[in-house]
BATORMAR-555031 format. One record per residue (C-alpha): residue number from 1; residue in three letters; x, y, z. Coordinates in nm, 2 decimals, padded with zeros to 4 digits. Each point is the difference from the previous one (the first is absolute). Layout:
// BATORMAR-555031
<atom NUM 'ALA' <X Y Z>> ...
This chain:
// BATORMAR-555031
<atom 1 'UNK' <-00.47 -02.10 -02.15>> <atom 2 'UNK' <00.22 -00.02 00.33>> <atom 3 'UNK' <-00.23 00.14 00.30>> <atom 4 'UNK' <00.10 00.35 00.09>> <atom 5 'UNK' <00.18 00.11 00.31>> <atom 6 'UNK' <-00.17 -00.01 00.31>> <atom 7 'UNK' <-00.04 00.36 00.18>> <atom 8 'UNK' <-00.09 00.06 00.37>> <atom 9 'UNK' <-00.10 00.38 00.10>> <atom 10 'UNK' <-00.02 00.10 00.32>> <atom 11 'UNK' <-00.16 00.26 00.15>> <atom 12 'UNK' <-00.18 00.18 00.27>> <atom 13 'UNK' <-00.18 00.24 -00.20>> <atom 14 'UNK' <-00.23 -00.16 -00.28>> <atom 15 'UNK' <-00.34 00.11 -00.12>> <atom 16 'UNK' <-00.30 00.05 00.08>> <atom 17 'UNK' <00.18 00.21 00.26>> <atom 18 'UNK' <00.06 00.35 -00.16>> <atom 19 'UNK' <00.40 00.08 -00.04>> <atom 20 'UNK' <00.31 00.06 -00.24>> <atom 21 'UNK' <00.13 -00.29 00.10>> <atom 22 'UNK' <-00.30 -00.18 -00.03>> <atom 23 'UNK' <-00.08 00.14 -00.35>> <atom 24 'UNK' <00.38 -00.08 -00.08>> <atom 25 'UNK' <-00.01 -00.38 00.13>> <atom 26 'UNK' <-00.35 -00.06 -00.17>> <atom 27 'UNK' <00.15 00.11 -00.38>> <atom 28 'UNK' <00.29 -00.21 00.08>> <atom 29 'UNK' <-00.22 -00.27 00.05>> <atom 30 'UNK' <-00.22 00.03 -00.24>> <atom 31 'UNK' <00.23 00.13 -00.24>> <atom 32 'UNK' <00.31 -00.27 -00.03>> <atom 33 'UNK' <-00.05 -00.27 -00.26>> <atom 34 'UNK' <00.34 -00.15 00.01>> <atom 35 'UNK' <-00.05 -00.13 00.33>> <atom 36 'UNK' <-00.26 -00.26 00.17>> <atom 37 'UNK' <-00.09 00.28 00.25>> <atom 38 'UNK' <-00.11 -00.03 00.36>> <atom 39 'UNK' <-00.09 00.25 00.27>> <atom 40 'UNK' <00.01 00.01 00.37>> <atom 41 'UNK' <-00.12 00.23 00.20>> <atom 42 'UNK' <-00.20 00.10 00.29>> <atom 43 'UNK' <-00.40 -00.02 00.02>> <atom 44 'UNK' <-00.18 00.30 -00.01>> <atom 45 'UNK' <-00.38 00.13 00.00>> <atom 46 'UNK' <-00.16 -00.09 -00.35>> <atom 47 'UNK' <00.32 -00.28 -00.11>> <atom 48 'UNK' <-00.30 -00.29 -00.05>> <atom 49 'UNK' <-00.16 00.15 -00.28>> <atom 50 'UNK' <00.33 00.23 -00.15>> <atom 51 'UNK' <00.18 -00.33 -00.07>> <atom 52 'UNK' <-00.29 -00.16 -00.14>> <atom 53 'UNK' <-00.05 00.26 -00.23>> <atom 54 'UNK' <00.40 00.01 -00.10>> <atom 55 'UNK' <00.18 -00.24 -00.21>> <atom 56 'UNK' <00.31 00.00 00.26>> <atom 57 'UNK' <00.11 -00.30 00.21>> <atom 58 'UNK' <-00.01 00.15 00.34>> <atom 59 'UNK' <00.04 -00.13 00.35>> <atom 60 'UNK' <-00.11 00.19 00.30>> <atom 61 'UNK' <00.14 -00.01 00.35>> <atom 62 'UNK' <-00.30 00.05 00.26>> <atom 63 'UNK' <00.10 00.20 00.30>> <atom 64 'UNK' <-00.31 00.05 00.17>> <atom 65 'UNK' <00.07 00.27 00.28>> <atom 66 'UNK' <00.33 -00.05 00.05>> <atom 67 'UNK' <00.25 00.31 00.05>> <atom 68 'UNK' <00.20 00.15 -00.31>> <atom 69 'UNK' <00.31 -00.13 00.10>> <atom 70 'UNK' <-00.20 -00.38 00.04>> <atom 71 'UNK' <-00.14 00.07 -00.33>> <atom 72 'UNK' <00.35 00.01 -00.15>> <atom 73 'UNK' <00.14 -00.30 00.17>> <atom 74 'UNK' <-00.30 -00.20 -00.09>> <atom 75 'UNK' <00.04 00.10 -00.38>> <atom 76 'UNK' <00.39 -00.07 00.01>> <atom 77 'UNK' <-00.09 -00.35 00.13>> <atom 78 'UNK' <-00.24 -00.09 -00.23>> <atom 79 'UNK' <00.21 00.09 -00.27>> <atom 80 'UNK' <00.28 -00.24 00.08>> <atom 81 'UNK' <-00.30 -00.27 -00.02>> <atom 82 'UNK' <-00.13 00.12 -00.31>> <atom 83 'UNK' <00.41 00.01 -00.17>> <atom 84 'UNK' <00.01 -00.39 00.11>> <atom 85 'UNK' <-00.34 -00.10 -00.18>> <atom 86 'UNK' <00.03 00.29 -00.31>> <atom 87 'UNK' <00.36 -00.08 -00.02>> <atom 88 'UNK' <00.06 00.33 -00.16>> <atom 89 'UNK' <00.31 00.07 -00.25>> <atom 90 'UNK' <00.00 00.38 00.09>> <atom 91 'UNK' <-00.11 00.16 00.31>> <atom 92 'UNK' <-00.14 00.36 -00.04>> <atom 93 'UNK' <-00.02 00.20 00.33>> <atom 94 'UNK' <-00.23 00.28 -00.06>> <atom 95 'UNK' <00.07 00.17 00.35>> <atom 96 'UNK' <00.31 -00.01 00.24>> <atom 97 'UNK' <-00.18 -00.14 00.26>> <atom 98 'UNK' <-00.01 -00.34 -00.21>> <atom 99 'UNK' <00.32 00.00 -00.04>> <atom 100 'UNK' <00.08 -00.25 00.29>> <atom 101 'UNK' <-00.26 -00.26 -00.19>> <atom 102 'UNK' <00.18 00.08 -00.30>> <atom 103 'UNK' <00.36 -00.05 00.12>> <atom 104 'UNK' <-00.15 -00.31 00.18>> <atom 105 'UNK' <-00.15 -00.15 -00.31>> <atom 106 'UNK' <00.34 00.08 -00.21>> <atom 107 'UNK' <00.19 -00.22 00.31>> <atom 108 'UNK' <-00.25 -00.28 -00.04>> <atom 109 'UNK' <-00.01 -00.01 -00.35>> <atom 110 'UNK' <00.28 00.11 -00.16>> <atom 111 'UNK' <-00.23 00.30 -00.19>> <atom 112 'UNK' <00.08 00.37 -00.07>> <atom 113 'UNK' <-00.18 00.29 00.14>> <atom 114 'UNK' <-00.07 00.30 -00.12>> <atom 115 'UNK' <-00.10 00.29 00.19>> <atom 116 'UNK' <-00.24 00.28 -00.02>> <atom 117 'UNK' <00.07 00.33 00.22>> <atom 118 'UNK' <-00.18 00.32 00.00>> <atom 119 'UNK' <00.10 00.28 00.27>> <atom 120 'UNK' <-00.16 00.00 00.31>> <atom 121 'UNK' <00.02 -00.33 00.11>> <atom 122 'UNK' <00.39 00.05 -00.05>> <atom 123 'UNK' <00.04 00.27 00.24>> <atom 124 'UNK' <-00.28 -00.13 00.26>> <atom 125 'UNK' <00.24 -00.38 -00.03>> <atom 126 'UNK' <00.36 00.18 -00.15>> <atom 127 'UNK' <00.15 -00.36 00.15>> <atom 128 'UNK' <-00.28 -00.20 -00.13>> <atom 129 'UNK' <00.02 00.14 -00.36>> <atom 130 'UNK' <00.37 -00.06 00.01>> <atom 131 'UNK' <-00.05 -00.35 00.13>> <atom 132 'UNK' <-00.24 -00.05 -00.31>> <atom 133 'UNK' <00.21 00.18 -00.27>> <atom 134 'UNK' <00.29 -00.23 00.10>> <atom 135 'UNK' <-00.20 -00.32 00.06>> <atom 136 'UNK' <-00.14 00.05 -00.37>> <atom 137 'UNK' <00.15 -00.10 -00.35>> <atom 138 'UNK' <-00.12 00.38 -00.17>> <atom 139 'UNK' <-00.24 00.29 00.17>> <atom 140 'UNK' <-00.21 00.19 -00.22>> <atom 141 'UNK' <-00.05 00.40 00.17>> <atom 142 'UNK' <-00.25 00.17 -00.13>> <atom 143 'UNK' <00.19 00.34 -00.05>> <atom 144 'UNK' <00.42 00.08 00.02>> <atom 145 'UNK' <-00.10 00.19 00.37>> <atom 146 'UNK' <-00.15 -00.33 00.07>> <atom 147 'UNK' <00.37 -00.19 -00.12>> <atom 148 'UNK' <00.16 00.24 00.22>> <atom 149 'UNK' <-00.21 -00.10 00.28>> <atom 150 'UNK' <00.11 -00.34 00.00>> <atom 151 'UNK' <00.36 00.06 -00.07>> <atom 152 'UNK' <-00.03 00.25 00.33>> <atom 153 'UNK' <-00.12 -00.25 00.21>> <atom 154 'UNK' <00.27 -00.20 -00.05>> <atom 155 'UNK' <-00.05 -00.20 -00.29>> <atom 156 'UNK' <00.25 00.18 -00.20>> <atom 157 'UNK' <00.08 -00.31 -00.20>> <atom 158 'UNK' <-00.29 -00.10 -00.11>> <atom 159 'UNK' <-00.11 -00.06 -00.35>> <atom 160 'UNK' <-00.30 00.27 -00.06>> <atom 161 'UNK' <-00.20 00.08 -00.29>> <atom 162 'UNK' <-00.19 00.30 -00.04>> <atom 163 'UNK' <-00.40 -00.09 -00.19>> <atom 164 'UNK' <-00.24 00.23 00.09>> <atom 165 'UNK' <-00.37 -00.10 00.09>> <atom 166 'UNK' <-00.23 00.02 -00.30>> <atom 167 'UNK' <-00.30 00.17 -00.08>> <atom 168 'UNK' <-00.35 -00.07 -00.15>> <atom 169 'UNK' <-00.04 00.17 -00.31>> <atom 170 'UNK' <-00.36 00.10 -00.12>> <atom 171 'UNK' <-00.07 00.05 -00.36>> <atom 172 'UNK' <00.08 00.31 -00.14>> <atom 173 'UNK' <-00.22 00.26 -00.16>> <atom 174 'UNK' <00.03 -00.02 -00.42>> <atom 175 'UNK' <-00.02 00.41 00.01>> <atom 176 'UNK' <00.30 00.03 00.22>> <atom 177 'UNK' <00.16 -00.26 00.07>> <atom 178 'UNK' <-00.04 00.01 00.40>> <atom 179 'UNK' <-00.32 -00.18 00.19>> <atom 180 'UNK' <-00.29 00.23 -00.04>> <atom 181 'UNK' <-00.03 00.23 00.24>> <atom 182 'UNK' <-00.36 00.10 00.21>> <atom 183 'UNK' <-00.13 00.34 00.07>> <atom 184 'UNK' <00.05 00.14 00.33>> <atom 185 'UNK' <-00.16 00.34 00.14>> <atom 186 'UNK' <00.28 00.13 00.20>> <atom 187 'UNK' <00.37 00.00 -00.06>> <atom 188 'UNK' <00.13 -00.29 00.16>> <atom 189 'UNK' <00.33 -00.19 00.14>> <atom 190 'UNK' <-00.09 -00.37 00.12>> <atom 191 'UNK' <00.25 -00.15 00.27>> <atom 192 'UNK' <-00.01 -00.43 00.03>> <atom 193 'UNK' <00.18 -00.09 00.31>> <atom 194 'UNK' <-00.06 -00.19 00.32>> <atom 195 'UNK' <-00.03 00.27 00.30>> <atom 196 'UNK' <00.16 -00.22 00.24>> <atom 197 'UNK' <00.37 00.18 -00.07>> <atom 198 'UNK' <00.11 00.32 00.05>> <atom 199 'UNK' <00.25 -00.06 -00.29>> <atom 200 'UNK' <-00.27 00.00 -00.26>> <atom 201 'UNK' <-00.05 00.41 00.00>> <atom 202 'UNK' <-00.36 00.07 00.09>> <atom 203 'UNK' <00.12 00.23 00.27>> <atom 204 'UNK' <00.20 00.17 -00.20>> <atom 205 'UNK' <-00.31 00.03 -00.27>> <atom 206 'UNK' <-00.23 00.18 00.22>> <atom 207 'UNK' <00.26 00.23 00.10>> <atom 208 'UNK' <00.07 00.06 -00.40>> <atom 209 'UNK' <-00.39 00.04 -00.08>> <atom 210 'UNK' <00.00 00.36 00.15>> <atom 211 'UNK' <00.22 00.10 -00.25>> <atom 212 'UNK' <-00.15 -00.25 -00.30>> <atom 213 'UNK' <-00.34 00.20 00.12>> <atom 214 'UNK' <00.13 00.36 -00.04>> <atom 215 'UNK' <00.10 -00.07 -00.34>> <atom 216 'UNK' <-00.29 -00.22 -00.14>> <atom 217 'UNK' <-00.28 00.09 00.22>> <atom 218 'UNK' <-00.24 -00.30 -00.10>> <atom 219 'UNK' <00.24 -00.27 00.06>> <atom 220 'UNK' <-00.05 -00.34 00.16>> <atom 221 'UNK' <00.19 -00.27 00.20>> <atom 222 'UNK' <-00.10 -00.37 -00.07>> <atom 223 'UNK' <00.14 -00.22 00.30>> <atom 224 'UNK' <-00.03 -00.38 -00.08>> <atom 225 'UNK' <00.12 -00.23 00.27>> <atom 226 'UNK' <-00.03 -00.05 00.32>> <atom 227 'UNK' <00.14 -00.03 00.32>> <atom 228 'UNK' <00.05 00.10 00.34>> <atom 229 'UNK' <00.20 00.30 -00.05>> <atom 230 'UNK' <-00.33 00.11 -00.18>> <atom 231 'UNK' <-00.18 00.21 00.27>> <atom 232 'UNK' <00.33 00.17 00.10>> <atom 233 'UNK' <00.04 00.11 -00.39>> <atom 234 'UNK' <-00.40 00.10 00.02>> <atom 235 'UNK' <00.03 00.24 00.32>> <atom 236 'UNK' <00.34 00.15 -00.15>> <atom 237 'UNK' <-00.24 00.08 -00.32>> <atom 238 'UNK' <-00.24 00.16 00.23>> <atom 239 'UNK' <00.30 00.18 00.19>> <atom 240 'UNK' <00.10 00.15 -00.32>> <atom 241 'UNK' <-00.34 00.09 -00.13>> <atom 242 'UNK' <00.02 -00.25 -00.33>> <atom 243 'UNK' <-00.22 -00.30 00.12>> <atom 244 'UNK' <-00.24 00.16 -00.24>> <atom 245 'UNK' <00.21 -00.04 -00.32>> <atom 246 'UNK' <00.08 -00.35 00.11>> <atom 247 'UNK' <-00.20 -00.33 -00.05>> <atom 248 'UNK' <00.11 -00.32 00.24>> <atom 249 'UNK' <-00.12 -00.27 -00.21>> <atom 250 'UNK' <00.10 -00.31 00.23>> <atom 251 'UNK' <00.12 -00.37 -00.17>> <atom 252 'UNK' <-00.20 00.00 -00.36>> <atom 253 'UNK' <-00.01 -00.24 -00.28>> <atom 254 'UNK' <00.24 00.00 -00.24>> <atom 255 'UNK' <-00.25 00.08 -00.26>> <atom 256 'UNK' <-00.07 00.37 00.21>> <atom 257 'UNK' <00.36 00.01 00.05>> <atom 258 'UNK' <00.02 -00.03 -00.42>> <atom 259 'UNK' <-00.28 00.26 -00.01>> <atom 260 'UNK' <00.20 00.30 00.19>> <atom 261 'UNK' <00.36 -00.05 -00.18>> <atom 262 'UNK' <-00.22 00.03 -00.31>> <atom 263 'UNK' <-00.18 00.29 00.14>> <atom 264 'UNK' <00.29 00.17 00.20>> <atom 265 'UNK' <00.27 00.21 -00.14>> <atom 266 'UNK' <00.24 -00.10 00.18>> <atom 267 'UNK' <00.15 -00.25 00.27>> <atom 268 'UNK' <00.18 00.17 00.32>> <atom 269 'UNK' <00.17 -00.24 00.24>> <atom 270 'UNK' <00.37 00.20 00.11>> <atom 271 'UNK' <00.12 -00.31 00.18>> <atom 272 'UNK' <00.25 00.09 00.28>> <atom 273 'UNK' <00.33 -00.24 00.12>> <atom 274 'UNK' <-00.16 -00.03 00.37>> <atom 275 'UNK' <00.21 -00.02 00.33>> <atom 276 'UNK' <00.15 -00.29 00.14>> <atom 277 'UNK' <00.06 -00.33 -00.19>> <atom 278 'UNK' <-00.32 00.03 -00.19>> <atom 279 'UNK' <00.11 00.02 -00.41>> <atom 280 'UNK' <-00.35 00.16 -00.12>> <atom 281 'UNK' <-00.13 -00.01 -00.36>> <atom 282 'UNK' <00.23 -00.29 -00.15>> <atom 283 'UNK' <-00.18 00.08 -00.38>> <atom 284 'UNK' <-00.34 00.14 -00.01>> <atom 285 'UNK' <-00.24 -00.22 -00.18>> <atom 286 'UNK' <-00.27 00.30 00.01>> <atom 287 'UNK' <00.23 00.23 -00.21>> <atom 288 'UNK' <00.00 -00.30 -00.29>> <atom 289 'UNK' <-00.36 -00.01 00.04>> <atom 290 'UNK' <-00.05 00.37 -00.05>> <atom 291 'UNK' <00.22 -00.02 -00.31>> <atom 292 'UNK' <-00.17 -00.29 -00.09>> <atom 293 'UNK' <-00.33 00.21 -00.06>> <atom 294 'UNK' <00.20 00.30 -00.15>> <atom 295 'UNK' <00.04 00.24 00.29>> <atom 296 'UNK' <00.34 00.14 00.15>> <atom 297 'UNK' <00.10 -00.05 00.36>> <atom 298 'UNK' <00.14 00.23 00.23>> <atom 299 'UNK' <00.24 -00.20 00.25>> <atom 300 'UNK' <00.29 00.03 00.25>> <atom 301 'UNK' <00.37 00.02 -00.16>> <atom 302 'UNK' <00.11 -00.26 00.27>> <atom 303 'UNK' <-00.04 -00.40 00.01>> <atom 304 'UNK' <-00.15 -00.26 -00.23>> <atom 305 'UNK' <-00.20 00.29 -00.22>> <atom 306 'UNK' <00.32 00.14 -00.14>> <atom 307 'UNK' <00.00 -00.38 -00.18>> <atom 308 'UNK' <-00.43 00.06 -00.06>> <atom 309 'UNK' <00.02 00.35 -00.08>> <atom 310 'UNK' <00.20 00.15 -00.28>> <atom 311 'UNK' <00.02 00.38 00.08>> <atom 312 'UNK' <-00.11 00.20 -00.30>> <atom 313 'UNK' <-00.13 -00.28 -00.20>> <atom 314 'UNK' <-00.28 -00.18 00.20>> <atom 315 'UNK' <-00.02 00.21 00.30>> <atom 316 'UNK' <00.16 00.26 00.20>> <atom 317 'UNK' <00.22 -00.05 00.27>> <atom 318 'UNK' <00.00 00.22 00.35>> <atom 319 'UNK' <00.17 00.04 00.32>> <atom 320 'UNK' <-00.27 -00.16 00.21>> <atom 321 'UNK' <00.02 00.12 00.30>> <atom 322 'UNK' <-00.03 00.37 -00.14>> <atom 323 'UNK' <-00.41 00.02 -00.02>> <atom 324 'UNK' <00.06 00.38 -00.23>> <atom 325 'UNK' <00.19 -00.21 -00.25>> <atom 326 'UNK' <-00.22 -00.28 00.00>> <atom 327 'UNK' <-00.36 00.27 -00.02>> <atom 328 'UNK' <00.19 00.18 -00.30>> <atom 329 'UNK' <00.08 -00.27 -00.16>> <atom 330 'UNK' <-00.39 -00.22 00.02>> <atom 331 'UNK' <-00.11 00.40 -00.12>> <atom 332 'UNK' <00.28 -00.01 -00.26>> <atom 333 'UNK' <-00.18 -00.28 -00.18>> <atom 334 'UNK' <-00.37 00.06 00.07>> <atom 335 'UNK' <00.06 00.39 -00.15>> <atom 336 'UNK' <00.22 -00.18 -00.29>> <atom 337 'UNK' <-00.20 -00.22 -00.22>> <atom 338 'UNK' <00.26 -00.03 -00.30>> <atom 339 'UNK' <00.31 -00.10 00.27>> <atom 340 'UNK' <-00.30 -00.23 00.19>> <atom 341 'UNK' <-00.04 -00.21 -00.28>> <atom 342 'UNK' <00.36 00.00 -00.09>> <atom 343 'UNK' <00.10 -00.16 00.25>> <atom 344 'UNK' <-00.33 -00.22 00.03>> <atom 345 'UNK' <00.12 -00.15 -00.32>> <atom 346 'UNK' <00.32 -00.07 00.10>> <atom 347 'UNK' <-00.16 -00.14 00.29>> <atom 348 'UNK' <-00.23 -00.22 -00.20>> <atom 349 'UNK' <00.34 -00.18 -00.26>> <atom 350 'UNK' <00.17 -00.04 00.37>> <atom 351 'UNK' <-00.28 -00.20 00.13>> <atom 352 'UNK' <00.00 -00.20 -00.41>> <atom 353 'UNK' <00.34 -00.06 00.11>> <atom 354 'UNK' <-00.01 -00.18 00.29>> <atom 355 'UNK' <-00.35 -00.15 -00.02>> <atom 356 'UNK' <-00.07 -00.33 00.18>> <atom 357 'UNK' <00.04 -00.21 -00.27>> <atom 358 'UNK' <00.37 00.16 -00.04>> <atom 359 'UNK' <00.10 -00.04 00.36>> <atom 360 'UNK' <-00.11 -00.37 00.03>> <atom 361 'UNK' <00.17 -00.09 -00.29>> <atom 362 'UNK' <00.34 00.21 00.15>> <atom 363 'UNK' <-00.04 -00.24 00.34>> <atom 364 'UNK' <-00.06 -00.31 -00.17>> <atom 365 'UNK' <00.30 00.02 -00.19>> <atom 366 'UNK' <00.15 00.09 00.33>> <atom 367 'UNK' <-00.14 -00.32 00.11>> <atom 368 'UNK' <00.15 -00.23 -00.30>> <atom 369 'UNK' <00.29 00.12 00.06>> <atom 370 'UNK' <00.03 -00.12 00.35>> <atom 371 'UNK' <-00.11 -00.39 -00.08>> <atom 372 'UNK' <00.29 -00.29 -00.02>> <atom 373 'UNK' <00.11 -00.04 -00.35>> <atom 374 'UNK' <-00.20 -00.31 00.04>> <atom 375 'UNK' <-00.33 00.10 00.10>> <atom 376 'UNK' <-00.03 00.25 -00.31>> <atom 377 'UNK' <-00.09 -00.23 -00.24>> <atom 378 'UNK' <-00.36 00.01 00.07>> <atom 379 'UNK' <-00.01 00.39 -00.02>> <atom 380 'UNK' <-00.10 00.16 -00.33>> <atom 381 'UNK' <00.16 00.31 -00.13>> <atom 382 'UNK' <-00.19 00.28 -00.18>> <atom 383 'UNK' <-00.06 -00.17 -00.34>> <atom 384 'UNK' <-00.13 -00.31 00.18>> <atom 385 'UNK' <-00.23 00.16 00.22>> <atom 386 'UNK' <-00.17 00.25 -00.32>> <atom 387 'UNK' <-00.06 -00.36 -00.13>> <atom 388 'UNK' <-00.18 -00.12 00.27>> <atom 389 'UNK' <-00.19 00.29 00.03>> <atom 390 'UNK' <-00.10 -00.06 -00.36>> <atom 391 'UNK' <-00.09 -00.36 00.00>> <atom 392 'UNK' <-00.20 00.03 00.28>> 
């Protein structure tokens, strides 16, 4: 059997550091099995003993205490060595700010790139992002706003695909066909964001709680995340006289994360298009999540969730920056059991649908398509790989 196509990933983002991109980087790599995979990436607290406990071929750049900006040079750097000993076929640039590796590597060696692009970086690096999409062979955006992004920045040539990130999928309940849910006390609405930008819509939840309160007296607010936007959102809580219908649970596990979307009604998170170049929400992996464990989302009608959200069917969409829509709409659903779990179920055969085995297999064909004619003949198609799979 001809060897199979050799893959370099780059990236700065890669577990155990917690992330999207990380998460999205670490399926990838673990995930593609039409390609000799290897990772580079950037050390981080913990690295020693994740990557001895993962199957993955992964390098890591040590930085020591060196600036961000050093941090990114250095990784570029390496991975021009690393191209020249891996001698990749394909070069996947999970972030635009390997992109000058990438394009390096594709000079060198004669290799495609393809490109990874999300939403912030683009408009924190608008001629960076263009640089990459231009430098590469094919970009993958991770929602249409994200594809329009990149085309705005410049790139308006480019050849973009839209996959989604995926979505863990935990085993459903035989009675009803979502994951089964826990008991909670109180009414509750669970948000699962970073509180590190304003964009995200915590400030915009406390001011909506007043009215969530006047309608369903008992209610509670689950914060999980962190940041250091946090004790601005706590004394606005306070200001408003809701700090005690809201629990700031910090950075958890993701097995305590699991245990509130299964207990929580609902997940709030009306993500706002912020000022300045910044793009926001580019998808929204905590609205999959949510419908992942049956439960409906409320979320802004602006960005990357009008790709993660389907109004009506696995959540509701609002104008997020009006805090009486966004209160009337989390009370909507908490006093509404039968349209609750409507749209929970909706939420739940979304998540099915673009679960992570689903989206790896949608970027590794991606991938295949970008090789030489010549350097496909180690890669196995679907039949091939079931076979494998089998055998072994």
């Amino acid at each position: 059997m001809a060897a199979r196509p050799r893959l370099l990933i780059l990236t700065p983002d890669y577990p155990p550091a917690p992330g999207g991109i990380q998460l999205l980087s670490e399926r990838l790599a673990e995930g593609i099995e039409r390609f000799q995979t290897r990772v580079l990436t950037l050390a981080s607290t913990g690295a020693a003993d994740y990557d001895h406990n993962h199957a993955s071929a992964v390098r890591r750049v040590g930085a020591g205490a060196l600036p961000h900006a050093g941090r990114l040079a250095l990784l570029n750097a390496a991975a021009v060595r690393e191209a020249l000993r891996f001698r990749p076929q394909l070069t996947l640039s999970m972030h635009i700010v390997a992109s000058p590796a990438a394009a390096a590597v594709k000079r060198a060696l004669g290799v495609p790139v393809v490109q990874y692009f999300y939403a912030d970086e683009i408009g924190a690096r608008p001629a960076l992002a263009a640089f990459a999409a231009r430098a590469a062979n094919a970009g993958v955006a991770i929602s249409g706003y994200t594809a329009d992004l990149v085309r705005a920045a410049g790139a308006k040539h480019a050849s973009i695909t839209i996959i989604p990130a995926g979505v863990d999928v935990p085993a459903a309940s035989s009675l009803q066909g979502d994951p089964a849910p826990e008991p909670v006390e109180r009414p509750t609405f669970l948000t699962v964001a970073r509180i590190q930008e304003r964009y995200k819509g915590h400030d915009v939840l406390v001011r909506a709680l007043a009215l969530v309160r006047a309608k369903v007296a008992e209610v509670q607010w689950i914060v999980i995340g962190d940041g250091s936007l946090r004790p601005a959102i706590e004394a606005l809580a306070r200001s408003y006289g809701v700090a005690d219908s809201i629990s700031f649970l910090g950075s958890v596990s993701d097995e305590l994360r699991d245990s509130w979307l299964r207990r929580a009604q609902l997940l709030a998170m009306p993500s706002r298009l912020p000022g300045g170049r910044y793009a926001g929400e580019g998808f929204g992996i905590a609205f999959l999540e949510a419908g992942a464990h049956g439960k409906p989302v409320v979320a802004g009608n602006v960005g990357g969730a009008l790709d993660a959200v389907i109004d009506g069917t696995t959540g509701l969409l609002v104008d997020p920056l009006d805090e009486l829509a966004v209160g009337e709409t989390i009370a909507t659903l908490l006093l509404d059991s039968e349209l609750a779990r409507r749209l929970g179920a909706g939420g739940r055969r979304r998540a099915e649908e673009l679960a992570w085995p689903r989206i790896v297999e949608r970027v590794e064909s991606l991938l295949v398509e970008q090789l030489a004619p010549g350097a496909r003949t180690g890669v196995a198609g679907h039949e091939d790989r079931d076979a494998r799979r089998s055998i072994a």
